[in-house]
Residue frames as qw, qx, qy, qz and C-alpha x, y, z in Angstrom:
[[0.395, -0.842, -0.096, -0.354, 59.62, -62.99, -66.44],
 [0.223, 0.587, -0.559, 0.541, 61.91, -62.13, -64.19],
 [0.558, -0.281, -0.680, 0.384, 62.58, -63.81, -60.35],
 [0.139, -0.551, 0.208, -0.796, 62.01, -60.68, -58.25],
 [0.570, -0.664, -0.484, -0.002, 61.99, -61.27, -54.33],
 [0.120, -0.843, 0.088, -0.517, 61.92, -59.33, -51.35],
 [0.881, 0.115, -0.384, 0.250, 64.72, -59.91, -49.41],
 [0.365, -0.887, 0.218, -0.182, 66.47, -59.05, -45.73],
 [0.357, 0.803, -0.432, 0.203, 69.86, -59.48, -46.38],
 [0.384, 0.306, -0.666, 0.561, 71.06, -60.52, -42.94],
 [0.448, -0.523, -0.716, 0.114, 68.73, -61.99, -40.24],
 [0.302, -0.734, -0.429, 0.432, 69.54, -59.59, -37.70],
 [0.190, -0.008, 0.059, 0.980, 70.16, -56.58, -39.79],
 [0.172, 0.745, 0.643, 0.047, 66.65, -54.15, -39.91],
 [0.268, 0.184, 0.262, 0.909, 67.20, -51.56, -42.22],
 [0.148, -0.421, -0.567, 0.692, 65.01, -48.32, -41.86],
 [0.360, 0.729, 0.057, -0.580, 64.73, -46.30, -44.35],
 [0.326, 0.318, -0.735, -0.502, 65.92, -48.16, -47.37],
 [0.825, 0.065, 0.423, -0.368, 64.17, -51.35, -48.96],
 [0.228, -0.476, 0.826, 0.196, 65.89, -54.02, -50.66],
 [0.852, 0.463, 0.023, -0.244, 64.75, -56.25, -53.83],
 [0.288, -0.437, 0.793, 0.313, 67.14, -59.10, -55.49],
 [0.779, 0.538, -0.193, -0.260, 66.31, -60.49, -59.37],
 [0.778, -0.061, 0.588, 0.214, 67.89, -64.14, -59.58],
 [0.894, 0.396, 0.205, 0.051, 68.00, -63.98, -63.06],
 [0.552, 0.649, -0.234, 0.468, 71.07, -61.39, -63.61],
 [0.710, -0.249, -0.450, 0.480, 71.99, -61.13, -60.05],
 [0.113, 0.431, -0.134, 0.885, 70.83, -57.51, -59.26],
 [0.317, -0.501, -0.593, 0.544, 70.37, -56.51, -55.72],
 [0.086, 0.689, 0.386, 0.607, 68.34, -53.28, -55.20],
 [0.241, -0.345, -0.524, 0.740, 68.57, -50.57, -52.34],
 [0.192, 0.547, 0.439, 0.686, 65.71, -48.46, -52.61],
 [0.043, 0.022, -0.527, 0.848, 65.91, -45.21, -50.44],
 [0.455, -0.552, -0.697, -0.045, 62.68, -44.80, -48.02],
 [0.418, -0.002, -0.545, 0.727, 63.81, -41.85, -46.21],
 [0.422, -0.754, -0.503, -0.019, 61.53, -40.02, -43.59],
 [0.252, 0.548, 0.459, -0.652, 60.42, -36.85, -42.72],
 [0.478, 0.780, -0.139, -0.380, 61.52, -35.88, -46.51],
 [0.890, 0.133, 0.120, 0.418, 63.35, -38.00, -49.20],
 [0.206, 0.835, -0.444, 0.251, 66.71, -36.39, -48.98],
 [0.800, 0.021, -0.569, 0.188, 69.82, -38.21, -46.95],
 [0.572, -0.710, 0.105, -0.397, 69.16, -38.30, -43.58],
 [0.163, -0.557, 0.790, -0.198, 71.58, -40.00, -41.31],
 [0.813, 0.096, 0.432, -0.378, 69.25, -43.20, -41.17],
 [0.714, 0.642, -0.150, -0.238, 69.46, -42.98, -44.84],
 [0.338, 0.748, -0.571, -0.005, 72.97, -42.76, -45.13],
 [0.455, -0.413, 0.740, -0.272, 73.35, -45.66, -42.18],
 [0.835, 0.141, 0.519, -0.117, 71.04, -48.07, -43.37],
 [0.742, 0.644, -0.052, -0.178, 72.39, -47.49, -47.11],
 [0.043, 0.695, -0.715, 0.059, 76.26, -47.85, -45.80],
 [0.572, -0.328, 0.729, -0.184, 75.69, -51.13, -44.08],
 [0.834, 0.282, 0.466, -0.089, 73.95, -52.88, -46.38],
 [0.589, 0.703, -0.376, 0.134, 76.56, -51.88, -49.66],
 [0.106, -0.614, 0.767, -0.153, 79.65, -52.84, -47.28],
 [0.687, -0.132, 0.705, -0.112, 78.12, -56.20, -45.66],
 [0.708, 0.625, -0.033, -0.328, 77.31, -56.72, -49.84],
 [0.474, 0.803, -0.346, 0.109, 80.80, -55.96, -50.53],
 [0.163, -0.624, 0.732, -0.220, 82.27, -58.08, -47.95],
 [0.769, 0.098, 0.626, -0.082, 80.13, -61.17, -48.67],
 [0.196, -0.119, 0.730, 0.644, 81.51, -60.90, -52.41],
 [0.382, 0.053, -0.339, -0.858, 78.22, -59.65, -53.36],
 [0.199, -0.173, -0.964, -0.042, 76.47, -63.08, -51.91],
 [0.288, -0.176, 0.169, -0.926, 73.24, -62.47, -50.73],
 [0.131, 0.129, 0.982, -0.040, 70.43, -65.12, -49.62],
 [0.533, 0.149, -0.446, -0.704, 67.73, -65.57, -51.87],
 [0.822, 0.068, -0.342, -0.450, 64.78, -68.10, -51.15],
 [0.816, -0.502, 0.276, 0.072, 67.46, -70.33, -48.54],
 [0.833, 0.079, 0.211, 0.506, 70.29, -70.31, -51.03],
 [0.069, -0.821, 0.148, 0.546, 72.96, -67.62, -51.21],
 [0.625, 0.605, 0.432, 0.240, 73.23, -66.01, -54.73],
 [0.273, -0.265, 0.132, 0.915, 75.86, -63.37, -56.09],
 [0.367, 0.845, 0.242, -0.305, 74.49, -60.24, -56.71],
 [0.686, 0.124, 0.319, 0.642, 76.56, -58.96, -60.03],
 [0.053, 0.565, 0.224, 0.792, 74.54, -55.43, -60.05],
 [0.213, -0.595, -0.475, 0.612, 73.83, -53.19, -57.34],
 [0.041, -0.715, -0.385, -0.582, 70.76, -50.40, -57.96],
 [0.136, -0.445, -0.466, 0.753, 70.42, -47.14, -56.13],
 [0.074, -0.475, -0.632, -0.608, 67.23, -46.03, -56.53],
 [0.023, -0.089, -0.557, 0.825, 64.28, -44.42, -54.69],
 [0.055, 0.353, 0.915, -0.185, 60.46, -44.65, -53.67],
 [0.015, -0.477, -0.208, 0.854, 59.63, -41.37, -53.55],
 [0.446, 0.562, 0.622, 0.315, 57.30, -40.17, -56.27],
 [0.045, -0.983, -0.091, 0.150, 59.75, -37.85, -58.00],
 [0.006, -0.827, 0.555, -0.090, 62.59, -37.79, -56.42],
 [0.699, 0.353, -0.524, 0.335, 65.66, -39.51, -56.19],
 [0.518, -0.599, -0.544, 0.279, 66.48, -38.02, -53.82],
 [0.083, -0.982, -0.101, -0.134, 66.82, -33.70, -52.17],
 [0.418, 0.603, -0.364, 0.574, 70.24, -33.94, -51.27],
 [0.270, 0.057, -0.633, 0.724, 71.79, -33.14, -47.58],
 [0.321, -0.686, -0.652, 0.032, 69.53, -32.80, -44.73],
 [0.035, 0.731, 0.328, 0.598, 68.96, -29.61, -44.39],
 [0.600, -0.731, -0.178, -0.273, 67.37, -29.26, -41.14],
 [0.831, -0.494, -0.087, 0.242, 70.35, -30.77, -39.57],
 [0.441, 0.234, -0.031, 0.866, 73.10, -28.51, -41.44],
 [0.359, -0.748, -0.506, -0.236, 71.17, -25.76, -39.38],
 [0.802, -0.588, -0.066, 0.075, 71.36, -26.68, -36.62],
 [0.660, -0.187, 0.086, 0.722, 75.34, -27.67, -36.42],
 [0.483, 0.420, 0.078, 0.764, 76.08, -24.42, -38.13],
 [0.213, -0.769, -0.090, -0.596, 74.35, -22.17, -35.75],
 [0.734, -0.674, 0.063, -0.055, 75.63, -24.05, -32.83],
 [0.429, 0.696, -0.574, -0.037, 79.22, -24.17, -34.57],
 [0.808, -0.325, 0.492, 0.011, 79.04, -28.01, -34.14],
 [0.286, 0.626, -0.655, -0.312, 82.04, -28.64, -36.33],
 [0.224, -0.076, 0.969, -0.075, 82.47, -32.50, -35.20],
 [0.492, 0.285, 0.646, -0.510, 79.00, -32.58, -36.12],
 [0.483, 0.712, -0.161, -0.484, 78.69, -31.21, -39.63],
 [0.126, 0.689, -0.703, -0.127, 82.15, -33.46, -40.26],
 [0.065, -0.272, 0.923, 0.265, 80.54, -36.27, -39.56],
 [0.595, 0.620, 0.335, -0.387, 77.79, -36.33, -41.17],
 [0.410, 0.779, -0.376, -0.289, 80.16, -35.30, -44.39],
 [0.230, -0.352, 0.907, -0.004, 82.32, -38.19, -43.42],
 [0.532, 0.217, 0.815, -0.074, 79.23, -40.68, -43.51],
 [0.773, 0.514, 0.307, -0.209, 78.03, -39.51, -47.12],
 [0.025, 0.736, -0.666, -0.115, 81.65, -39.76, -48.17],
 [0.395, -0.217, 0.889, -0.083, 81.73, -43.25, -47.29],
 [0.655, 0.442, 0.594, -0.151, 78.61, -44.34, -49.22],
 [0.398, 0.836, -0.167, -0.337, 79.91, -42.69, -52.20],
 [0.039, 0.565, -0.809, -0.156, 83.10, -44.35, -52.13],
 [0.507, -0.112, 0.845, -0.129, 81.55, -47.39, -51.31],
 [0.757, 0.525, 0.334, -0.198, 79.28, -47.23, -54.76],
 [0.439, 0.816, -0.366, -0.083, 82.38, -45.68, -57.00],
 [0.448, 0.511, -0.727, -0.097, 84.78, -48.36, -55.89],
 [0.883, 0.011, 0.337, -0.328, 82.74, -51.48, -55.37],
 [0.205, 0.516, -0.796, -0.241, 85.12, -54.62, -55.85],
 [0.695, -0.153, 0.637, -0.296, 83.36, -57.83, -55.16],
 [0.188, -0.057, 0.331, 0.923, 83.14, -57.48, -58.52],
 [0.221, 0.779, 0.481, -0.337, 79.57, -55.45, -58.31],
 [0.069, 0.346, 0.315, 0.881, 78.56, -53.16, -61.39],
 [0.138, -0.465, -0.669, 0.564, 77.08, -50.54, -59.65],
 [0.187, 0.327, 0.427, 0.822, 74.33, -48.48, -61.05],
 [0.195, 0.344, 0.391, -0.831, 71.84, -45.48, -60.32],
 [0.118, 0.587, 0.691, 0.405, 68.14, -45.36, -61.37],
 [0.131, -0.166, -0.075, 0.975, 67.17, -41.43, -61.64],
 [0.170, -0.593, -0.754, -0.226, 63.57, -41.04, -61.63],
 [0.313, -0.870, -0.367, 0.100, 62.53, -37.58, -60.57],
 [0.091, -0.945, 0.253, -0.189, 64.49, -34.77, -58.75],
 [0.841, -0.368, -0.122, 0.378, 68.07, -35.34, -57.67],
 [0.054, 0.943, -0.073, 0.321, 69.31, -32.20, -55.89],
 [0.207, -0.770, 0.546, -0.258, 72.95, -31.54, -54.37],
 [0.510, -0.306, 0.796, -0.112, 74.08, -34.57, -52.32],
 [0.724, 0.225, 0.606, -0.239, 71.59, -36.59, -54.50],
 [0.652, 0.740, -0.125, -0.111, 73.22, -35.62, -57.62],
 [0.040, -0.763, 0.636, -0.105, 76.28, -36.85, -56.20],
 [0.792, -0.086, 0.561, -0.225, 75.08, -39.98, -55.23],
 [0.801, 0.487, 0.109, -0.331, 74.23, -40.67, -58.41],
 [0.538, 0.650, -0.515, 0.151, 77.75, -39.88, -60.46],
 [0.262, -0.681, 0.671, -0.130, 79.16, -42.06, -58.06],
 [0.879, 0.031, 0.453, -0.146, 77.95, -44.96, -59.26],
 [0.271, -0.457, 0.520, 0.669, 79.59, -46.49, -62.37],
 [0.153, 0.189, 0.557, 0.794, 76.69, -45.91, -64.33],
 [0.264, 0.322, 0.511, -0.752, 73.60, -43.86, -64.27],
 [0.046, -0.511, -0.698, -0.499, 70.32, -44.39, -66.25],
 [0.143, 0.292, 0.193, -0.926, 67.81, -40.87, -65.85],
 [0.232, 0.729, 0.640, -0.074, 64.25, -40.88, -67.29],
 [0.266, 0.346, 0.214, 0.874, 64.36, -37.86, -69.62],
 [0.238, -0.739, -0.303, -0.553, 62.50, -35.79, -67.25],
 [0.712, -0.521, -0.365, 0.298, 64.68, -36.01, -64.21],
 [0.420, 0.740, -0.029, 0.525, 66.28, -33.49, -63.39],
 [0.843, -0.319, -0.226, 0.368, 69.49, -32.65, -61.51],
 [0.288, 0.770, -0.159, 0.546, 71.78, -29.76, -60.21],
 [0.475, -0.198, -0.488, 0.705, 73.62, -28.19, -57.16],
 [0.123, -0.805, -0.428, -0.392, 71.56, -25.87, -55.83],
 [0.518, -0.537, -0.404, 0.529, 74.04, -25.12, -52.86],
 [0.337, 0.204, 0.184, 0.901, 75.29, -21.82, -54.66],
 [0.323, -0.700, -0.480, -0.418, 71.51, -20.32, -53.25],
 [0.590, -0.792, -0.150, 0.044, 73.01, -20.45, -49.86],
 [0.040, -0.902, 0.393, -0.176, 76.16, -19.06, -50.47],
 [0.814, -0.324, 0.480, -0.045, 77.59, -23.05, -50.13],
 [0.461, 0.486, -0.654, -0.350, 79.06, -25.94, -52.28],
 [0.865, -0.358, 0.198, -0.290, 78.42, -29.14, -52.74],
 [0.184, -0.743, 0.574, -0.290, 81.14, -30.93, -50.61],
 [0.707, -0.153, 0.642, -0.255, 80.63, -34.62, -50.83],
 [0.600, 0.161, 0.685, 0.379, 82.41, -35.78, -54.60],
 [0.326, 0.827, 0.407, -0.210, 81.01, -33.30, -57.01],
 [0.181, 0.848, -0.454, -0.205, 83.84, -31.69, -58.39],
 [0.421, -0.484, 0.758, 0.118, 85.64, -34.89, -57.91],
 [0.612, 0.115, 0.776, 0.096, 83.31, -37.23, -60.00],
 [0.214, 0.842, 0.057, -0.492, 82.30, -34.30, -62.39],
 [0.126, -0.804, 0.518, 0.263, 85.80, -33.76, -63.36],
 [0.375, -0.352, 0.823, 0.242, 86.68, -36.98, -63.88],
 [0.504, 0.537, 0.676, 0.004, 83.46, -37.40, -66.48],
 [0.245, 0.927, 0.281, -0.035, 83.25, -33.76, -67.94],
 [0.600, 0.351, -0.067, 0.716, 86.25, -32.24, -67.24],
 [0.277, -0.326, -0.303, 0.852, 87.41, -29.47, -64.62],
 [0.154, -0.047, -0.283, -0.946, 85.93, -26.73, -66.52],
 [0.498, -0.508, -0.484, -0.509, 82.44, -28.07, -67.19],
 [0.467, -0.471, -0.709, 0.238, 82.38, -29.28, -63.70],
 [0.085, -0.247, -0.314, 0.913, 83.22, -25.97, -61.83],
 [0.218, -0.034, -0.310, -0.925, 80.63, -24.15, -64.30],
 [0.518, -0.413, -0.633, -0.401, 78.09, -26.65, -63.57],
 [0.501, -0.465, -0.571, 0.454, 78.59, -26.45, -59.41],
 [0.134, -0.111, -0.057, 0.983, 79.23, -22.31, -59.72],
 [0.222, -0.145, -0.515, -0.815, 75.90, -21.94, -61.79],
 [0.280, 0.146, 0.846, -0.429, 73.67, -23.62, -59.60],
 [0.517, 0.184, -0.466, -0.694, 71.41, -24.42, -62.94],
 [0.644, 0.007, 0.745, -0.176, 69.35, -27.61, -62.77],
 [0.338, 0.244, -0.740, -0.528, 69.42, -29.71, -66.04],
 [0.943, 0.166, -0.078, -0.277, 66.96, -32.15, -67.73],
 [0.833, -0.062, 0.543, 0.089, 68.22, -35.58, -68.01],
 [0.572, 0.801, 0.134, 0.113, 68.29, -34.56, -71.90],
 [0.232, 0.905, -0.287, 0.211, 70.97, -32.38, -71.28],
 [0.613, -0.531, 0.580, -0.072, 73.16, -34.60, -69.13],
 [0.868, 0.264, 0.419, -0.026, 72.92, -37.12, -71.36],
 [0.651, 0.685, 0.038, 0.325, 74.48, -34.81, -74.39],
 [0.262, -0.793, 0.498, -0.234, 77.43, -33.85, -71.65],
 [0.513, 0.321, -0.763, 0.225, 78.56, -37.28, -71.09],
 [0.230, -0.366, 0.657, -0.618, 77.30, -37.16, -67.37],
 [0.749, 0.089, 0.409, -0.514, 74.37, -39.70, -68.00],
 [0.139, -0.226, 0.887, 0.378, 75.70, -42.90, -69.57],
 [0.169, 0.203, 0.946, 0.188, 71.90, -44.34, -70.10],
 [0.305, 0.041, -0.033, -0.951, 68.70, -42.14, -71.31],
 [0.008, -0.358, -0.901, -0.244, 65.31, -43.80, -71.02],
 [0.205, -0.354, -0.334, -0.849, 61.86, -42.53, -71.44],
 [0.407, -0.298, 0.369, -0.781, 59.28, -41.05, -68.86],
 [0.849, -0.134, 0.254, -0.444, 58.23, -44.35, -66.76],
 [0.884, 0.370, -0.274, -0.079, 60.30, -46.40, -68.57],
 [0.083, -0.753, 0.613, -0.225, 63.74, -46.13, -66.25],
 [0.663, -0.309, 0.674, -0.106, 63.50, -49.80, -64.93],
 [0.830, 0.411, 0.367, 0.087, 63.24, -51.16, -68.77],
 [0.280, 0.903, -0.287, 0.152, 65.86, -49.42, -69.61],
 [0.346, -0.646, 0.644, -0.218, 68.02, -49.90, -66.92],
 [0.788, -0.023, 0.605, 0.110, 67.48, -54.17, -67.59],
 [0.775, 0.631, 0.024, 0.015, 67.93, -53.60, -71.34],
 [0.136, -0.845, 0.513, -0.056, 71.35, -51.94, -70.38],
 [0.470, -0.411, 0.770, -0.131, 72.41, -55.07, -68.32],
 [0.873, 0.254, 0.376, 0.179, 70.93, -58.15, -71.07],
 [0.563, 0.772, -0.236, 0.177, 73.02, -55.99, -73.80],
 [0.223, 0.812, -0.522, 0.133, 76.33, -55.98, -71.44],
 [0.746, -0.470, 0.294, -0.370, 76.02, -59.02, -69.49],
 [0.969, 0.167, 0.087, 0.158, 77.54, -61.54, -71.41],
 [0.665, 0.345, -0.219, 0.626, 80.94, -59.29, -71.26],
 [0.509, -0.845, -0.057, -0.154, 80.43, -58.30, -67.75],
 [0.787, -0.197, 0.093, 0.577, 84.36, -59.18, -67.10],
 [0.348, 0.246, 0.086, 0.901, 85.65, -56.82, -69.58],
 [0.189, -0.882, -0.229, -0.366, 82.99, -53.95, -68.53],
 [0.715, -0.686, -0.070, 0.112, 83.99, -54.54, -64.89],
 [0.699, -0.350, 0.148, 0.605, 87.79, -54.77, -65.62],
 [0.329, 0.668, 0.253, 0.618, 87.54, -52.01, -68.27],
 [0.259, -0.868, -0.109, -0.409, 85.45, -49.59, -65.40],
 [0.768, -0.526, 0.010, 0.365, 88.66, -50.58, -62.84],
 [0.715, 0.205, 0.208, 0.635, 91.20, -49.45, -65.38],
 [0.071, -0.796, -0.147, -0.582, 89.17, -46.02, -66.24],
 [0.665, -0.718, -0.195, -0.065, 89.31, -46.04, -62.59],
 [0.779, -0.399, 0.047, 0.481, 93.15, -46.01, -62.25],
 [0.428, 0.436, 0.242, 0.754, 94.08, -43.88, -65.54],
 [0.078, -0.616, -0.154, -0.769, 92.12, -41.26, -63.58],
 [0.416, -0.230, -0.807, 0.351, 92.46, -42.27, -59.91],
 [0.351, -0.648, 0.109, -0.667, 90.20, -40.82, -57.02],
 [0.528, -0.077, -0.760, 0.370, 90.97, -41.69, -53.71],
 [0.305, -0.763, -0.500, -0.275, 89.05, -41.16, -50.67],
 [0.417, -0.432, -0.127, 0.789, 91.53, -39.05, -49.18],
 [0.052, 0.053, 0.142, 0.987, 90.66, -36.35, -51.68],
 [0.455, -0.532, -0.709, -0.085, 87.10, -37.68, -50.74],
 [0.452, -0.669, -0.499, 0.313, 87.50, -36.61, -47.34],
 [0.398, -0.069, 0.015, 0.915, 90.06, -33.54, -47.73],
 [0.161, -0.278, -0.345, -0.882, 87.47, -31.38, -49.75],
 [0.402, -0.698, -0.498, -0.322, 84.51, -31.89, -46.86],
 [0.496, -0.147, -0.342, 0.784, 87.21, -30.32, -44.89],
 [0.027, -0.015, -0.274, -0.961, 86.85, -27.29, -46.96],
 [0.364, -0.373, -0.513, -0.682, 83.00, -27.80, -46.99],
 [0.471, -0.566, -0.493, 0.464, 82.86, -28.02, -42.85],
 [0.349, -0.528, -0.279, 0.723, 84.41, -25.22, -42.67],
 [0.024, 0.177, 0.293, 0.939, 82.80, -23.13, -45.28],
 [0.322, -0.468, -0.736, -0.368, 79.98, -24.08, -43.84],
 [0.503, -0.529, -0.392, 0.561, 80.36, -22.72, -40.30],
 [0.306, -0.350, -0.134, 0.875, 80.68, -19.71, -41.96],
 [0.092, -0.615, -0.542, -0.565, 77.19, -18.87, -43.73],
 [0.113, 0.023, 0.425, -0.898, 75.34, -16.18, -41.78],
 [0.338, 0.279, 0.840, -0.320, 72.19, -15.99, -41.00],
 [0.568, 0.503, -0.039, -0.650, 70.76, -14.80, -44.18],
 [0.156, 0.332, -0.918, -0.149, 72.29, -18.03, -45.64],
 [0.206, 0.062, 0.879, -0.426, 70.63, -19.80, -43.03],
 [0.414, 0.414, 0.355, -0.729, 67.48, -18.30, -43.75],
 [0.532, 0.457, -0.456, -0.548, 67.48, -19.78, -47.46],
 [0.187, 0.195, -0.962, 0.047, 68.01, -22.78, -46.42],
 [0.337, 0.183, 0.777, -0.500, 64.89, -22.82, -44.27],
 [0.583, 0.371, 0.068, -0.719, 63.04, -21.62, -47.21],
 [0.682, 0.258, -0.657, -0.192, 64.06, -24.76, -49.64],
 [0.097, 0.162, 0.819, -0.542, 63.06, -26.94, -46.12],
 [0.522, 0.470, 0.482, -0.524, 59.53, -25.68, -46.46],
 [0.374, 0.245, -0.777, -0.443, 59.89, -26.34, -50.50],
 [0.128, 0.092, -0.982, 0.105, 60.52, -29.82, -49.62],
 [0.204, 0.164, 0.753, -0.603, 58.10, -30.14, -47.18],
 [0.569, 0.440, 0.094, -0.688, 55.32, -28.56, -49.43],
 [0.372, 0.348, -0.798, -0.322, 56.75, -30.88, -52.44],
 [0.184, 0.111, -0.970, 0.117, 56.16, -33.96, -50.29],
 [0.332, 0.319, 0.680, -0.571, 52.96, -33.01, -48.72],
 [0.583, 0.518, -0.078, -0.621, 51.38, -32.55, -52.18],
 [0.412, 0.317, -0.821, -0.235, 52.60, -35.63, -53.47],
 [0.008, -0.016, 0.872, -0.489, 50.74, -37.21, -50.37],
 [0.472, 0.406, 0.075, -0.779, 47.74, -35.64, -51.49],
 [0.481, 0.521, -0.381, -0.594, 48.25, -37.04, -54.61],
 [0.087, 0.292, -0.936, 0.178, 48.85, -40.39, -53.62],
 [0.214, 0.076, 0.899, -0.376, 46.24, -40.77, -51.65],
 [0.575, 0.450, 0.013, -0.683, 43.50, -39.45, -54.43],
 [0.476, 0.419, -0.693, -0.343, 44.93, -41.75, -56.69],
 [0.190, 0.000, -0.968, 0.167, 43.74, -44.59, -54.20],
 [0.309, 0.321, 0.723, -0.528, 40.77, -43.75, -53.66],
 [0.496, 0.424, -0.474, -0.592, 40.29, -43.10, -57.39],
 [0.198, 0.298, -0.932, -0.057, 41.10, -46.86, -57.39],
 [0.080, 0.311, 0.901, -0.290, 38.30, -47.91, -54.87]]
């Protein structure tokens, strides 16, 4: 059986919307998002998930465990939600900025899920960094994912860019990490289409590195890690190399949410007006899962 404790990182850090889990035996820290009104990345999100991957990545992955500090050797983005991963960009606030043309505003925001991207795709402490896909992961949250350097998906999850509804793109790595998995082609076709795929079908693309069955994503995800663990070095210095033969830097990071600021500033309001309607989606998504939640506990009593 595995160690598993719950664990605050850094006395005086208090994270908000994420929660945090560390497993002594293979050294895997866990960030699982928590975000609030709807699971999608809210600034909070993106804050509390930046700090805690950097301070990670600046203690060489050390982390304190029980009074004694312990290298983490995996790092998990995951999420609570029952569902989702996670809805992608906050909505509510791209709105807003776009109707008040708050460029500075929109830009950073784009800036801060830039950063957390980069920070999962080129983790050096050396950290193998890996998504667990359980549910829906839409836009932003499909981005998350491929940024890690590997992703395990439950064969019912399912993922796409849905920005192509509002007349958008998504602007925060997508083409970038796509590309660099699929190739230019597939990628554009998959962001242009705004299709959502099964997990299944990712998988037979190359975009999903691990497939596991419905409920099964955390046994999966450890089977992964006892099968590569003993040649974590080469993985790690392998997934650096892949990393150079095909470089991304976060200058083309940032460059392309240029281009997605300012396409954005320029939806009208019938744009807008799609956006509100996938908002109440959400909303309806999450309040029925509340429902369902709470039947399922009082089933219990």
């Amino acid at each position: 059986m595995n160690a598993v404790v719950e664990f605050q990182q850094y006395d005086h850090v208090g994270f908000e919307q994420i929660r945090t889990r560390f497993d002594e035996e293979y050294g895997v820290t866990w960030s699982f998002m928590q975000s609030e009104p709807r699971p999608c990345f809210t600034r909070t999100t993106l804050q509390d998930l930046l700090q805690h991957h950097t301070q990670l990545e600046s203690m060489k992955g050390r982390v304190v465990s029980q009074g004694n500090f312990e290298q983490t050797n995996y790092l998990i983005l995951t999420s609570d939600a029952q569902g989702v991963f996670s809805l992608g960009g906050d909505l509510t606030e791209f709105q807003e900025a776009i109707r008040a043309q708050a460029r500075n505003k929109l830009l950073s925001y784009a800036r801060l899920c830039v950063d957390n991207v980069w920070t999962l795709h080129n983790m050096r402490a050396p950290i193998t960094t890996i998504s667990l896909v359980q549910g829906q992961a839409m836009g932003g949250g499909f981005e998350g994912a491929l940024s890690t350097h590997v992703m395990v998906a439950e064969k019912s999850a399912q993922m796409g860019f849905p920005e192509v509804l509002f007349n958008l793109f998504p602007g925060m790595g997508a083409l970038s990490f796509l590309s660099r998995r699929i190739g230019m082609q597939a990628a554009e076709t998959m962001v242009r289409s705004g299709k959502i795929y099964t997990a299944v079908e990712l998988h037979e693309m190359g975009v999903v590195d691990v497939l596991a069955e419905d409920g099964q994503g955390e046994r999966a995800l450890y089977d992964w890690i006892r099968q590569n663990h003993r040649s974590l070095n080469s993985f790690q210095a392998i997934q650096r190399a892949k990393q150079r033969v095909n470089a991304l830097t976060v200058e083309e990071l940032y460059e392309i949410t240029e281009i997605w600021v300012d396409a954005a500033l320029r939806l009208k309001e019938r744009d807008l007006r799609v956006m509100e309607r996938l908002v109440r989606a959400q909303d309806r998504k999450v309040a029925q899962q509340e429902v369902g939640t709470a039947q399922a506990v009082a089933r219990a009593f």
